[in-house]
C-alpha positions, 0 to 999 in steps of 0.5 A: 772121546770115543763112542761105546760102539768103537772097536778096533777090529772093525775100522770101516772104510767108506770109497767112493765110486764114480760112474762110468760115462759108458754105457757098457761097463767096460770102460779100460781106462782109455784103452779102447779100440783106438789105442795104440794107433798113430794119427795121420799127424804123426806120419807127417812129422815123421816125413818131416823129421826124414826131411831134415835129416836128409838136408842136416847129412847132406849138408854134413857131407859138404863141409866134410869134403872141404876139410884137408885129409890131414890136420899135421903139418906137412914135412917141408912147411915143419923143416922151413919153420924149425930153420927160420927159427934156427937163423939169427934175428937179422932178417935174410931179405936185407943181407940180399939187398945188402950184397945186391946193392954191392954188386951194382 
């Protein structure tokens, strides 16, 4: 099973290194002089992105101006509606046609 020259305490661990494709060994892992730095694409999608965002506020502010100061119903509309529901069944408009027709 196991050879005669196997010991526990001496497991050795073989790694393989590849070489580095720089010719100064100081490769940082793709941290070079350029790291960090923005392209001349990314400030044009960030104008681009500042563009949209000031057409999509502009546009906001238009439909916020269309709305009403309130959504409550205003007192008079709210009294008429509670009286008309108050009445009899019978709707006004014939009683005056009624008293109208009367009179002739």
């Amino acid at each position: 099973m196991l050879s005669p020259d196997f010991s526990l305490g001496s497991t050795v661990a073989l790694v393989a290194v590849q070489p580095s494709n720089t010719n100064d060994g100081n490769d940082k892992g793709g941290q070079g002089e350029d790291f960090g730095k923005s392209s001349p694409v990314g400030l044009v999608l960030l104008i681009v992105f500042f563009i949209a965002i000031f057409f999509l506020v502009k546009s906001m502010n238009k439909h916020i101006k269309g709305l009403p100061a309130s959504f409550d119903e205003p007192a008079e509309g709210a009294a008429a509606s509670s009286e008309a529901s108050a009445e009899p069944a019978e709707p006004t408009s014939s009683k005056a046609s009624k008293a109208a027709k009367k009179k002739d």
